[in-house]
C-alpha atoms as an extended CHARMM CRD file, in Angstrom:
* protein
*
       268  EXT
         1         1  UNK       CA              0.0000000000        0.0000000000        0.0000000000  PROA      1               0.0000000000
         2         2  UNK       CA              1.5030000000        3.5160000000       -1.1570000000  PROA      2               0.0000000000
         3         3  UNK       CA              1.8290000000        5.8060000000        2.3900000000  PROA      3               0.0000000000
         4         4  UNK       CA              0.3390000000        9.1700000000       -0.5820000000  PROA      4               0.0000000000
         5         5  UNK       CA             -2.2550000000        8.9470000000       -2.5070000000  PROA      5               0.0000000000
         6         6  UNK       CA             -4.8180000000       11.0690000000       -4.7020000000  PROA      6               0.0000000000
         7         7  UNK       CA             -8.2760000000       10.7390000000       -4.8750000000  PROA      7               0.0000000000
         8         8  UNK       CA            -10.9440000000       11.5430000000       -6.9440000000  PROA      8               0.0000000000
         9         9  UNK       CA            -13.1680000000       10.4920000000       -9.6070000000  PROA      9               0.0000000000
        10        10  UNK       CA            -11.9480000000       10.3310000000      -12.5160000000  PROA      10              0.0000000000
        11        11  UNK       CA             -8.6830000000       10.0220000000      -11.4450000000  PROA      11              0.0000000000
        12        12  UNK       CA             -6.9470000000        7.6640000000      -14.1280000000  PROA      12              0.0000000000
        13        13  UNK       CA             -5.8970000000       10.9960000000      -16.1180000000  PROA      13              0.0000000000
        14        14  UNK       CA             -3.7750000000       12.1090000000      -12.5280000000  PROA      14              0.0000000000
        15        15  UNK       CA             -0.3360000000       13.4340000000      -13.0670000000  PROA      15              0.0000000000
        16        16  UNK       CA              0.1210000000       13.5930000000       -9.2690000000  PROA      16              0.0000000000
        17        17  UNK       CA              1.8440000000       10.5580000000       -9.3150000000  PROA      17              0.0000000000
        18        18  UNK       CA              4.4190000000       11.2900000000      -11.8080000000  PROA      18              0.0000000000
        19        19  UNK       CA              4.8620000000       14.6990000000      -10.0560000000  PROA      19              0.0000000000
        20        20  UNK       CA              5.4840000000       13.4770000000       -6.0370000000  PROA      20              0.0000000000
        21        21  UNK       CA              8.1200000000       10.7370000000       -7.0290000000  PROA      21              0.0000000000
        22        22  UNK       CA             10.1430000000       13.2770000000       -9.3280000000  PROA      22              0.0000000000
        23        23  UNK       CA             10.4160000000       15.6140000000       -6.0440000000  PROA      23              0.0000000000
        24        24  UNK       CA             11.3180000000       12.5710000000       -4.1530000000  PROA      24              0.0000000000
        25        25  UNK       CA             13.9030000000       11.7840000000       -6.8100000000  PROA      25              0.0000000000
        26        26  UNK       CA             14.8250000000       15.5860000000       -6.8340000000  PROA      26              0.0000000000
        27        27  UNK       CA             15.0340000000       16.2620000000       -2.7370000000  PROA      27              0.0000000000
        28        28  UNK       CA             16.8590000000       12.4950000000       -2.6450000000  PROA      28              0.0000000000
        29        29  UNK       CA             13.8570000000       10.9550000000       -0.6820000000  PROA      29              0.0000000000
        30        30  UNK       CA             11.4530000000        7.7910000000       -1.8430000000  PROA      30              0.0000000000
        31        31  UNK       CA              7.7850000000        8.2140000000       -2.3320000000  PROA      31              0.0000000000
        32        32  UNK       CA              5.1150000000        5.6700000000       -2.9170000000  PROA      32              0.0000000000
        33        33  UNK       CA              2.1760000000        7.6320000000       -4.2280000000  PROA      33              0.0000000000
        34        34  UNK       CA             -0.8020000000        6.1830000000       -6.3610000000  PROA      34              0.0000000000
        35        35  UNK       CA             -4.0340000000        6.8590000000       -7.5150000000  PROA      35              0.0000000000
        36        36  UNK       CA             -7.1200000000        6.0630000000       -5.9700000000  PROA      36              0.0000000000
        37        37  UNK       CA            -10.8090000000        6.2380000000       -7.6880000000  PROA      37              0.0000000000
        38        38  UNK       CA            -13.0560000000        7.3070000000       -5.2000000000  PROA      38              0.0000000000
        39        39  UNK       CA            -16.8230000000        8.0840000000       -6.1770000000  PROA      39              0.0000000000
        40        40  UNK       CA            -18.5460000000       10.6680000000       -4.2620000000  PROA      40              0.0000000000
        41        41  UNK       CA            -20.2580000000        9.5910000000       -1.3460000000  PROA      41              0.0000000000
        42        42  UNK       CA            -17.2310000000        6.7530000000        0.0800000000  PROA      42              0.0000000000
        43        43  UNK       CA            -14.4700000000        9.4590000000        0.5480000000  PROA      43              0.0000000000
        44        44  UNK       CA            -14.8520000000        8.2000000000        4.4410000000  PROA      44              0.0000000000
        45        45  UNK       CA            -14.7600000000        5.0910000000        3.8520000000  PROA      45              0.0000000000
        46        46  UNK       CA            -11.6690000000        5.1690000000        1.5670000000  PROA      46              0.0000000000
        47        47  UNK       CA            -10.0040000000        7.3350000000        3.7130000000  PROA      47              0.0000000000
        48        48  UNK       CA            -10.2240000000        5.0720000000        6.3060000000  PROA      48              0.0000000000
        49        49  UNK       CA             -8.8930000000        2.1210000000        4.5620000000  PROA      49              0.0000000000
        50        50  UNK       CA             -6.0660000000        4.1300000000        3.3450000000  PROA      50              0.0000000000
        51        51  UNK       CA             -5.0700000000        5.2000000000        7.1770000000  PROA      51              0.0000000000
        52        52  UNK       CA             -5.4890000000        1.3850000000        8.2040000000  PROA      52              0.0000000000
        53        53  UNK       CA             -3.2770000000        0.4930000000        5.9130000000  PROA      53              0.0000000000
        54        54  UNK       CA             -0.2410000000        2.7200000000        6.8250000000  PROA      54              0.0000000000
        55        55  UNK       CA             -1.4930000000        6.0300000000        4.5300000000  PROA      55              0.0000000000
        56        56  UNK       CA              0.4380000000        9.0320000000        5.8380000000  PROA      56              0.0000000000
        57        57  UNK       CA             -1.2720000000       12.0920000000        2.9340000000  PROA      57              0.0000000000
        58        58  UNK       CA             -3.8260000000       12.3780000000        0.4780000000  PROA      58              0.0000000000
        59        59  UNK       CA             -4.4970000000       14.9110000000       -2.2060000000  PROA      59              0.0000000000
        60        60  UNK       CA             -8.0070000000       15.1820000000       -2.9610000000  PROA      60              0.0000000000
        61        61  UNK       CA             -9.4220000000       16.2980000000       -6.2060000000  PROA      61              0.0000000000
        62        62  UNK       CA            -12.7930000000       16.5700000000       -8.4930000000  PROA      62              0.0000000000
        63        63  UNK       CA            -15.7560000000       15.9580000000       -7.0290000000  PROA      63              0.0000000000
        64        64  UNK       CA            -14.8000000000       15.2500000000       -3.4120000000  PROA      64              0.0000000000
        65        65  UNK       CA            -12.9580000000       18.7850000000       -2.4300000000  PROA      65              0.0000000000
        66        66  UNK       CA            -16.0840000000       19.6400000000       -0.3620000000  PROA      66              0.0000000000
        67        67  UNK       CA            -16.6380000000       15.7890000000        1.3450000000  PROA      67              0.0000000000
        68        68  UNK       CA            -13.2440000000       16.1350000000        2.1610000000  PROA      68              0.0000000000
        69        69  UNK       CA            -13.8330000000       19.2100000000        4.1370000000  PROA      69              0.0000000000
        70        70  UNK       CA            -16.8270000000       17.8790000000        5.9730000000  PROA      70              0.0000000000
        71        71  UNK       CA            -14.6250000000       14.8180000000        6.9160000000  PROA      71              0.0000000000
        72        72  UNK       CA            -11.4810000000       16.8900000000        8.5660000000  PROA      72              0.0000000000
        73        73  UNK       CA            -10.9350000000       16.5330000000       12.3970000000  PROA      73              0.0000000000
        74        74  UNK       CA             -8.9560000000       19.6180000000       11.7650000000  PROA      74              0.0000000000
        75        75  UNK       CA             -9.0520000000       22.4580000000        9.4340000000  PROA      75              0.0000000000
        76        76  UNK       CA             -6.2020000000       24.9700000000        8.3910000000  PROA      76              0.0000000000
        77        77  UNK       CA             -6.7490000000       28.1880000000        7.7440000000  PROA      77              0.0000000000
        78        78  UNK       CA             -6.9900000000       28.1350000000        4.6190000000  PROA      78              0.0000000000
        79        79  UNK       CA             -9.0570000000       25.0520000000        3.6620000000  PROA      79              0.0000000000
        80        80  UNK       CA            -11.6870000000       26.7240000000        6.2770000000  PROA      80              0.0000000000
        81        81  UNK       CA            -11.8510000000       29.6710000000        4.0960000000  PROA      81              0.0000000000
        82        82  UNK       CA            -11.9820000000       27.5830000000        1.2080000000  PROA      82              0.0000000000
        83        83  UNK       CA            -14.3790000000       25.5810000000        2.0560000000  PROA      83              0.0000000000
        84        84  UNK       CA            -13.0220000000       23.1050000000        0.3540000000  PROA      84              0.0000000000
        85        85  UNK       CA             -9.6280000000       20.2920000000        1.3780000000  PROA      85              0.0000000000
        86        86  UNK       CA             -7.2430000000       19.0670000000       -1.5090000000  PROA      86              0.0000000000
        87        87  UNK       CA             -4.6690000000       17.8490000000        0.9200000000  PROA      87              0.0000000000
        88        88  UNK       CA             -5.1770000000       15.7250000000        3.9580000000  PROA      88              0.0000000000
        89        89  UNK       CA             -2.3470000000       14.6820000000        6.8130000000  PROA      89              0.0000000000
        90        90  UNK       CA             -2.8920000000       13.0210000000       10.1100000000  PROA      90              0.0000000000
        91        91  UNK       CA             -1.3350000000       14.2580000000       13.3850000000  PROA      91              0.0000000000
        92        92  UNK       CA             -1.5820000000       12.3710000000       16.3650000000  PROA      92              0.0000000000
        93        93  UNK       CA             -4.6690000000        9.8670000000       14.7770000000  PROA      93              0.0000000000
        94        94  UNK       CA             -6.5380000000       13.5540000000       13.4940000000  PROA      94              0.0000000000
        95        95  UNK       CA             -7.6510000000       14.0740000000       10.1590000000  PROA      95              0.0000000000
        96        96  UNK       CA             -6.2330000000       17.5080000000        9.0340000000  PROA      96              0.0000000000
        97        97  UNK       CA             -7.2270000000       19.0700000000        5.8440000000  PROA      97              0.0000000000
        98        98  UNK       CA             -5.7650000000       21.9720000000        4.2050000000  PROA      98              0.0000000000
        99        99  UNK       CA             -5.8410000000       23.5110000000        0.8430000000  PROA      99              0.0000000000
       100       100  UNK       CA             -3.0350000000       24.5250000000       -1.7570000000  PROA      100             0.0000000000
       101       101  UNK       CA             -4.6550000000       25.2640000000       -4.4280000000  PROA      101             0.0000000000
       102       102  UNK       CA             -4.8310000000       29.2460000000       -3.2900000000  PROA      102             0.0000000000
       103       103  UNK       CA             -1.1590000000       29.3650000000       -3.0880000000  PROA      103             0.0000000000
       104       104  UNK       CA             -0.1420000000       27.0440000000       -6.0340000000  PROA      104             0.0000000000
       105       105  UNK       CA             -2.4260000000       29.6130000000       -8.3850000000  PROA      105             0.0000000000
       106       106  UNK       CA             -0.9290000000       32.3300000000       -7.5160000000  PROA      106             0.0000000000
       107       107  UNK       CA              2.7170000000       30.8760000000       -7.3920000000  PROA      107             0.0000000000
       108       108  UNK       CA              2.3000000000       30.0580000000      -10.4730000000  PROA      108             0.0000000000
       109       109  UNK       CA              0.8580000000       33.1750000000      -12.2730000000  PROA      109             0.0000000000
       110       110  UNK       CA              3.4980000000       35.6780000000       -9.6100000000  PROA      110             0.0000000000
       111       111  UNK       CA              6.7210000000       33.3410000000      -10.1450000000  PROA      111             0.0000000000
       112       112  UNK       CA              6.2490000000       31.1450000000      -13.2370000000  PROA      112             0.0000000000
       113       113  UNK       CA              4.5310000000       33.7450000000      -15.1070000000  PROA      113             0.0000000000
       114       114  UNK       CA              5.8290000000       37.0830000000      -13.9820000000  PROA      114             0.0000000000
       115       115  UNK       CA              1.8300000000       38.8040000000      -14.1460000000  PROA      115             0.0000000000
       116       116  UNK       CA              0.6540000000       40.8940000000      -11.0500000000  PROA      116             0.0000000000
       117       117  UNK       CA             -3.1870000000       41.0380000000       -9.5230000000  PROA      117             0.0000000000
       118       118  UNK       CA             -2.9730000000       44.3590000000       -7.7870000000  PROA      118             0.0000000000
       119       119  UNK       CA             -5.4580000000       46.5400000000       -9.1340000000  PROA      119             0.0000000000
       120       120  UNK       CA             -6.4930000000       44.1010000000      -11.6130000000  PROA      120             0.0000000000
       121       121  UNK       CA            -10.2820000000       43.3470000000      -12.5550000000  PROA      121             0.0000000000
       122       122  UNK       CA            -11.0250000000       39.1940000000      -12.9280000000  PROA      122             0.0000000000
       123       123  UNK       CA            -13.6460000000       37.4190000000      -14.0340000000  PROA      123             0.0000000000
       124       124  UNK       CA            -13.3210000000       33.8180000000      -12.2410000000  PROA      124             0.0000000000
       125       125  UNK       CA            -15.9140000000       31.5670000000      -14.6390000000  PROA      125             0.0000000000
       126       126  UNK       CA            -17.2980000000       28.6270000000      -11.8030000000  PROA      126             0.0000000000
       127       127  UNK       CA            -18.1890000000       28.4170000000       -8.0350000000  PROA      127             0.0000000000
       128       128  UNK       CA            -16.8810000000       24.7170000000       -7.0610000000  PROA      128             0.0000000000
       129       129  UNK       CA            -14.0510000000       23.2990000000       -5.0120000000  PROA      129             0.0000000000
       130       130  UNK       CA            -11.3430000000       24.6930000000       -7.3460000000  PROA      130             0.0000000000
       131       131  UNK       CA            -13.1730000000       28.1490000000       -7.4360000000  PROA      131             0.0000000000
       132       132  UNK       CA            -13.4700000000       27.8720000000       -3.6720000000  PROA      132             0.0000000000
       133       133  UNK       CA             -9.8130000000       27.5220000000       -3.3200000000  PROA      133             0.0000000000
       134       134  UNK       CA             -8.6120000000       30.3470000000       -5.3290000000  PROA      134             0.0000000000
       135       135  UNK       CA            -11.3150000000       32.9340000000       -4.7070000000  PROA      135             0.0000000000
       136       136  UNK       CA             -9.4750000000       34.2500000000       -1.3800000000  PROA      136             0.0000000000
       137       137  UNK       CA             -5.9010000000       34.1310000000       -2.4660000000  PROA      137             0.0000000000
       138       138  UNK       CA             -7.1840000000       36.4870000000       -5.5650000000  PROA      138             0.0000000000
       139       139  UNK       CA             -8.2600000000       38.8460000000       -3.4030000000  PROA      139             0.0000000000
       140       140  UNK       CA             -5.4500000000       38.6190000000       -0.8790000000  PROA      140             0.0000000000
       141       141  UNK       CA             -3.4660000000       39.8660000000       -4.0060000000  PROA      141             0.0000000000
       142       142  UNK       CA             -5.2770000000       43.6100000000       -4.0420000000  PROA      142             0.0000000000
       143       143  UNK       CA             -7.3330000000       42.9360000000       -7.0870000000  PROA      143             0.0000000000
       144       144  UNK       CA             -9.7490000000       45.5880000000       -7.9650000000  PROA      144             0.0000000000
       145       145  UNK       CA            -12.5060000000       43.7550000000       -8.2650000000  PROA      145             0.0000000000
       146       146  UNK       CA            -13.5380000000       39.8460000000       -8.7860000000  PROA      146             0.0000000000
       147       147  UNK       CA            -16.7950000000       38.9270000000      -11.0310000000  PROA      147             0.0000000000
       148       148  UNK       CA            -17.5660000000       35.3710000000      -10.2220000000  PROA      148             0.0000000000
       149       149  UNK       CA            -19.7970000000       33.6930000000      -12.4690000000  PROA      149             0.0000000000
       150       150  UNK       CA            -21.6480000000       30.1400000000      -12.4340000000  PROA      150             0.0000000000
       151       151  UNK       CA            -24.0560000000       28.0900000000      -14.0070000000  PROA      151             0.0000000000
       152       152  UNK       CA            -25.9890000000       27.7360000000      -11.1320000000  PROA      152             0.0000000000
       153       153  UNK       CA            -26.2380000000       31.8900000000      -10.1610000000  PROA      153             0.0000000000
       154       154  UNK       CA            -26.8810000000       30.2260000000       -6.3970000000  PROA      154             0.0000000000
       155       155  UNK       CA            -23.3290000000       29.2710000000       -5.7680000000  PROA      155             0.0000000000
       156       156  UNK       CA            -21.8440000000       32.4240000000       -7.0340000000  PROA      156             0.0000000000
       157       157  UNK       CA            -23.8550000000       34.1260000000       -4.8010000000  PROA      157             0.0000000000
       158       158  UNK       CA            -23.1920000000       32.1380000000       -1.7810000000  PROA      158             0.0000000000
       159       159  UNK       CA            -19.4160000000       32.2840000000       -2.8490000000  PROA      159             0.0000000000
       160       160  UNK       CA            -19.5670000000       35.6060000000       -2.7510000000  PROA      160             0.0000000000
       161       161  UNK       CA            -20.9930000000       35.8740000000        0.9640000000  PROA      161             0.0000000000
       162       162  UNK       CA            -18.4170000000       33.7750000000        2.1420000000  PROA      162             0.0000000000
       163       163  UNK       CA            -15.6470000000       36.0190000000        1.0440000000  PROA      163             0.0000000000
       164       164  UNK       CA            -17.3700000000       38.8290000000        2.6420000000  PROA      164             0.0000000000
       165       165  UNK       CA            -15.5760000000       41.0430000000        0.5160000000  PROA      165             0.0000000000
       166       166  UNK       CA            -16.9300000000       44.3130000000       -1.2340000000  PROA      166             0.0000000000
       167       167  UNK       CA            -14.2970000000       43.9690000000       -4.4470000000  PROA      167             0.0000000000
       168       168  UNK       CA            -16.3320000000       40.7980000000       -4.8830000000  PROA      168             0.0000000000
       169       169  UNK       CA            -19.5000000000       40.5430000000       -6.7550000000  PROA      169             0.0000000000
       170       170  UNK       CA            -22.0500000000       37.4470000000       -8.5120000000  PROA      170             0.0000000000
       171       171  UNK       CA            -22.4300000000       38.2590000000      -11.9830000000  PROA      171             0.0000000000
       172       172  UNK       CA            -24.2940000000       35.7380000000      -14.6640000000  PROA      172             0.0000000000
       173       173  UNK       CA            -22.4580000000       34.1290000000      -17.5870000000  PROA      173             0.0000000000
       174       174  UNK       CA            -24.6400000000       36.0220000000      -20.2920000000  PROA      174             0.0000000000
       175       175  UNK       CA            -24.2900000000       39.8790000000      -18.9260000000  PROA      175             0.0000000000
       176       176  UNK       CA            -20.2590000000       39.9320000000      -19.1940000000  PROA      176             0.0000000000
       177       177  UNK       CA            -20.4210000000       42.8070000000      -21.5440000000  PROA      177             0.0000000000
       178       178  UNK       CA            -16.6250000000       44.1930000000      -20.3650000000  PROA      178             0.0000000000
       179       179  UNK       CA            -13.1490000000       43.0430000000      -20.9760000000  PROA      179             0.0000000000
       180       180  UNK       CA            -10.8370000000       41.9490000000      -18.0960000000  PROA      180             0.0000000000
       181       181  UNK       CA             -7.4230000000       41.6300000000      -17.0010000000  PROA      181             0.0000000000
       182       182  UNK       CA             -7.7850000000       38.2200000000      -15.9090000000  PROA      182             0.0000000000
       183       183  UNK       CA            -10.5280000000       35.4400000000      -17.0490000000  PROA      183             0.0000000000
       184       184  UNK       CA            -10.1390000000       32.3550000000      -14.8320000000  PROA      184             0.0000000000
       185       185  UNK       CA            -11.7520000000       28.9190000000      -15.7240000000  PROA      185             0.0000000000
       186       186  UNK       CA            -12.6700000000       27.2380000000      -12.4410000000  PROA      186             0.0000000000
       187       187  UNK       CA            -15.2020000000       24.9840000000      -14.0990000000  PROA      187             0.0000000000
       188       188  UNK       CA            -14.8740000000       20.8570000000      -14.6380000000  PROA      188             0.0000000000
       189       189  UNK       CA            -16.0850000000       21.7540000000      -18.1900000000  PROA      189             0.0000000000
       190       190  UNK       CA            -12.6600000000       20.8140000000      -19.7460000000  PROA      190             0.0000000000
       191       191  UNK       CA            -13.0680000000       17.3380000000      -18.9700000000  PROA      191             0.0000000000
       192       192  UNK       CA            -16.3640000000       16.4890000000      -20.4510000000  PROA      192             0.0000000000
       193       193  UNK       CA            -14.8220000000       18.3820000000      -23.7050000000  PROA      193             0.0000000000
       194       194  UNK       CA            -16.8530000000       21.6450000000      -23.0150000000  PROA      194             0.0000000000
       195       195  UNK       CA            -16.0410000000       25.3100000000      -22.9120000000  PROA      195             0.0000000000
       196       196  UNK       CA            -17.9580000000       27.7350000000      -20.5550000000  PROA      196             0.0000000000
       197       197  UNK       CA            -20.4770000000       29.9320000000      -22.6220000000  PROA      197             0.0000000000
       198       198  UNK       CA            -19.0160000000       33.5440000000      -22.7960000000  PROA      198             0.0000000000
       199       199  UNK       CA            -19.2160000000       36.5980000000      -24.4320000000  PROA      199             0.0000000000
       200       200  UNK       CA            -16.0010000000       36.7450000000      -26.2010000000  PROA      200             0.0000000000
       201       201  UNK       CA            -15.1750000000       40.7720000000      -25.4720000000  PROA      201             0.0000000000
       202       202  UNK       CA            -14.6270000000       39.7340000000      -21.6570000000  PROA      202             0.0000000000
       203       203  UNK       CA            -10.8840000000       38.3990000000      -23.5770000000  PROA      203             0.0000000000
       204       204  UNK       CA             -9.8090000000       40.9060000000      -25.3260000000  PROA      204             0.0000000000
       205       205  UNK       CA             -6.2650000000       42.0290000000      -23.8100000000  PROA      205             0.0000000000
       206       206  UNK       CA             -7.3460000000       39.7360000000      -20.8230000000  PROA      206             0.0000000000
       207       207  UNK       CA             -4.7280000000       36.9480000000      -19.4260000000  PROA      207             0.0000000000
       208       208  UNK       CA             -7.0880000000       33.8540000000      -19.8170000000  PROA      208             0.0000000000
       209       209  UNK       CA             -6.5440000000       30.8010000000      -17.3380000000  PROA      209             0.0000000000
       210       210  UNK       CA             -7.2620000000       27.1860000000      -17.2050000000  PROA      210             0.0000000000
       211       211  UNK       CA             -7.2860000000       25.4930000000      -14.2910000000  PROA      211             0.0000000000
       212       212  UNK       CA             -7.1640000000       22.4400000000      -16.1740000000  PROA      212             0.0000000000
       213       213  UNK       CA             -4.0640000000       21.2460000000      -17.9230000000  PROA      213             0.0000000000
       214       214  UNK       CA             -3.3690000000       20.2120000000      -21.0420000000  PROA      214             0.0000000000
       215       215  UNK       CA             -5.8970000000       19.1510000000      -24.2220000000  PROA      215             0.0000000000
       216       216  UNK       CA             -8.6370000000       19.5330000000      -21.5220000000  PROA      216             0.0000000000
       217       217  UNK       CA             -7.7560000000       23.3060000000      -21.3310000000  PROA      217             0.0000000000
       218       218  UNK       CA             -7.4480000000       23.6480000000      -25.7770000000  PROA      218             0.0000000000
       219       219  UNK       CA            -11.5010000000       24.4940000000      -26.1400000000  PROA      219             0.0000000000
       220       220  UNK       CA            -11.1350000000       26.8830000000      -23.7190000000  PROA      220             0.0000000000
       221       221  UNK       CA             -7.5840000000       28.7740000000      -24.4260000000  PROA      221             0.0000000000
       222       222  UNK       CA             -8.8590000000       28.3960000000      -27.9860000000  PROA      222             0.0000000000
       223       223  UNK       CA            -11.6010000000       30.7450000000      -27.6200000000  PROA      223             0.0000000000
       224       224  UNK       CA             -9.6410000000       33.4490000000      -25.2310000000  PROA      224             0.0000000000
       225       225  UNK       CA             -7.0780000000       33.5680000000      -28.5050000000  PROA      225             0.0000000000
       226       226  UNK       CA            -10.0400000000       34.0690000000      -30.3480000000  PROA      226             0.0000000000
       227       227  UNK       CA            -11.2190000000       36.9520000000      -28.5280000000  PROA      227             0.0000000000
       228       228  UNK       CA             -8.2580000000       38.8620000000      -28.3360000000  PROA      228             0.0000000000
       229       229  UNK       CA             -6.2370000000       37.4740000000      -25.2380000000  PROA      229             0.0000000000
       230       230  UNK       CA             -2.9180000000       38.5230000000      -24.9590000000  PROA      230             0.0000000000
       231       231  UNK       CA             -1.8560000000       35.3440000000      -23.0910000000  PROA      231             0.0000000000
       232       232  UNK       CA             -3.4810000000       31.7990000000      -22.4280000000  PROA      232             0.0000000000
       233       233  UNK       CA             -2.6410000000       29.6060000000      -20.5750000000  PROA      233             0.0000000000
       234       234  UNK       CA             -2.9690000000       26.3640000000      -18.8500000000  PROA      234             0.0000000000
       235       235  UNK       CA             -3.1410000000       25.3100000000      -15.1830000000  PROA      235             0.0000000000
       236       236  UNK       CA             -0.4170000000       22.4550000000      -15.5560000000  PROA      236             0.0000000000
       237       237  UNK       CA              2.2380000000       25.1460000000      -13.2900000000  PROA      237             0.0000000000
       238       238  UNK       CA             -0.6970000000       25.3440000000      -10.4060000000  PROA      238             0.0000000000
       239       239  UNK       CA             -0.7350000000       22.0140000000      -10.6340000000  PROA      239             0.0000000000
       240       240  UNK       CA              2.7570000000       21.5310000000       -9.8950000000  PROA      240             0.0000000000
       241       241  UNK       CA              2.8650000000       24.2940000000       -7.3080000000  PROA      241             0.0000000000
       242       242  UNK       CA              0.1530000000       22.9210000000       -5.3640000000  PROA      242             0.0000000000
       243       243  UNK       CA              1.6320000000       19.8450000000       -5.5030000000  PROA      243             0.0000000000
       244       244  UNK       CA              4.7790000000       20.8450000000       -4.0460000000  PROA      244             0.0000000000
       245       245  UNK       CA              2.9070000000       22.6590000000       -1.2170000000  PROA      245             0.0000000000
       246       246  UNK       CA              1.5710000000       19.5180000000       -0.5230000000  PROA      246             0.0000000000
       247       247  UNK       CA              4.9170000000       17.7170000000       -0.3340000000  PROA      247             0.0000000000
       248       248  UNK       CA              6.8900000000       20.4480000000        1.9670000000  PROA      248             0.0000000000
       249       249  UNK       CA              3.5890000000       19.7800000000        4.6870000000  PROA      249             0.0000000000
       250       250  UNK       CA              4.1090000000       15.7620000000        4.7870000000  PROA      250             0.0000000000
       251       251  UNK       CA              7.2520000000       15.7700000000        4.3280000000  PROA      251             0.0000000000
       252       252  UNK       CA              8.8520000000       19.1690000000        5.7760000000  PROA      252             0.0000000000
       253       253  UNK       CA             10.9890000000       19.6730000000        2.3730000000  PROA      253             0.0000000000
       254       254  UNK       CA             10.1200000000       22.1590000000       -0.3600000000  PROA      254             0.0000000000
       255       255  UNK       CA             10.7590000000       20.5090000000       -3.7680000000  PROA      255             0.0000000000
       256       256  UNK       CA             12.3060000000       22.1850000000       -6.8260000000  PROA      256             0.0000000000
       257       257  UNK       CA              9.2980000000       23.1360000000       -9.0280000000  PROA      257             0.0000000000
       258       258  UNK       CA             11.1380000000       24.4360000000      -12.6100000000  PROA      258             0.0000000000
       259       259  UNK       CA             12.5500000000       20.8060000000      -13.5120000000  PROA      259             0.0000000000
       260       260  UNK       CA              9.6200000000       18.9080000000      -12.9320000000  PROA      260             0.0000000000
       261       261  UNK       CA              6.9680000000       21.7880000000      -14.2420000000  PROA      261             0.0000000000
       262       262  UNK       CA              9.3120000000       21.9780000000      -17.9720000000  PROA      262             0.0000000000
       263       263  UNK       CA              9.7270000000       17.6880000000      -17.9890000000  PROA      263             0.0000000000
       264       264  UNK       CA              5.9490000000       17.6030000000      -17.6850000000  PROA      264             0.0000000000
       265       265  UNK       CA              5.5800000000       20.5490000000      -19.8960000000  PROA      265             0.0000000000
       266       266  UNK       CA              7.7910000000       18.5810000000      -22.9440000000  PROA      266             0.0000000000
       267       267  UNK       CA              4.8660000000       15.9720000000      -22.1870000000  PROA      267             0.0000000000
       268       268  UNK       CA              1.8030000000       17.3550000000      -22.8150000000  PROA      268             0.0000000000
């Protein structure tokens, strides 16, 4: 049994893997980590198993961000903000969940990509888990002003009252009639082969984001380009980031991100 795992479902895509034993390699440690499909509903149980087994950390991932939350003995900071766990550790037989997708987002626009947020206008396209776990870290960064949109108008709204934040506002998908700076997709819509319905002017000299990586992200990045964004891309460096965030709290050792994000990078 691997001591790290990631669950979620689907999970077979999962570069997590792939990414924890290449900061093993690189930090001169070994690290069993797997995959795990886990359907909503059974995170507990699965958890469990895994800790009965000798399971030290989990990442958690689509759809169970929000089980996982309701499941922690313990939250951080963070995660409670979020609302949502992507990381879980156990400290003296306690379930602690945290979150890293906040800081691996921003890491990897501020670092990797060089962009600042301050004074910036966003439009952040979804209201889930992912949303959830970037939605405080935006503002955290001085942005003007964050739009968040959703299919279901409820959850932006009640996003929005948990940030209790006046730069933050619910907006609906069809009245976007403005450019941005940034346009974040938050939405699982890349992996059913979709693309979030917007108007294409809220692209045009924008920075548009995937938080998906890879040909998951193409519909997407394909129609910021077409709207006039002046950069696209995908969310395989927040992966990474995140990732590594996750590795320096089990195993009190920050990884080297660059090698690992540009092997993975010549991949995909």
């Amino acid at each position: 049994m691997s001591e790290f795992v990631v669950m979620g479902y689907p999970i077979a895509h999962s570069l997590s893997p792939r990414i924890h034993h290449a900061f093993g390699r690189l930090v001169g440690k070994e690290v069993t980590y797997e995959r795990q499909e886990v359907a909503a509903g059974t995170l507990a149980q699965a958890l469990a198993a895994f800790v009965a087994a000798g399971g030290r950390g989990a990442n958690i991932t689509v759809p169970l961000k929000a089980e996982a939350c309701a499941l922690a003995d313990r939250l951080s900071g963070r995660a409670r903000r979020a609302m949502a766990v992507n990381t879980i550790l156990w400290e003296h037989g306690l379930m602690v969940g945290d979150n890293t997708d906040g800081v691996g987002f921003i890491r990897d626009l501020v670092v990797n990509q060089g962009l600042s947020l301050r004074d910036r206008t966003v439009l952040l396209v979804g209201a889930g888990g992912a949303a959830q776990g970037i939605a405080g870290p935006l503002l955290d960064e001085g942005v003007a002003r964050l739009v968040i949109v959703n299919r279901t108008p409820a959850r932006a709204t009640q996003l929005v009252a948990s940030l209790a934040d006046d730069r933050a506002y619910a907006g609906l998908l069809s009245e976007q009639g403005e450019p941005f700076d940034f346009v974040i997709n938050a939405t699982a819509a890349g992996l059913a082969g979709a693309v979030p319905a917007l108007p294409g002017i809220v692209f045009q000299g924008a920075v548009a984001y995937d938080l998906v990586y890879g040909a998951r992200a193409d519909g997407f990045l394909s129609c910021a380009r077409l709207g006039g964004a002046k950069l696209a891309v995908d969310g395989l460096g927040m992966l990474v980031e995140q990732a590594a965030e996750s590795f320096w709290l089990w195993h009190g050792m920050r990884p080297p991100v660059a090698p690992v994000l540009q092997a993975l990078r010549a991949d995909i």
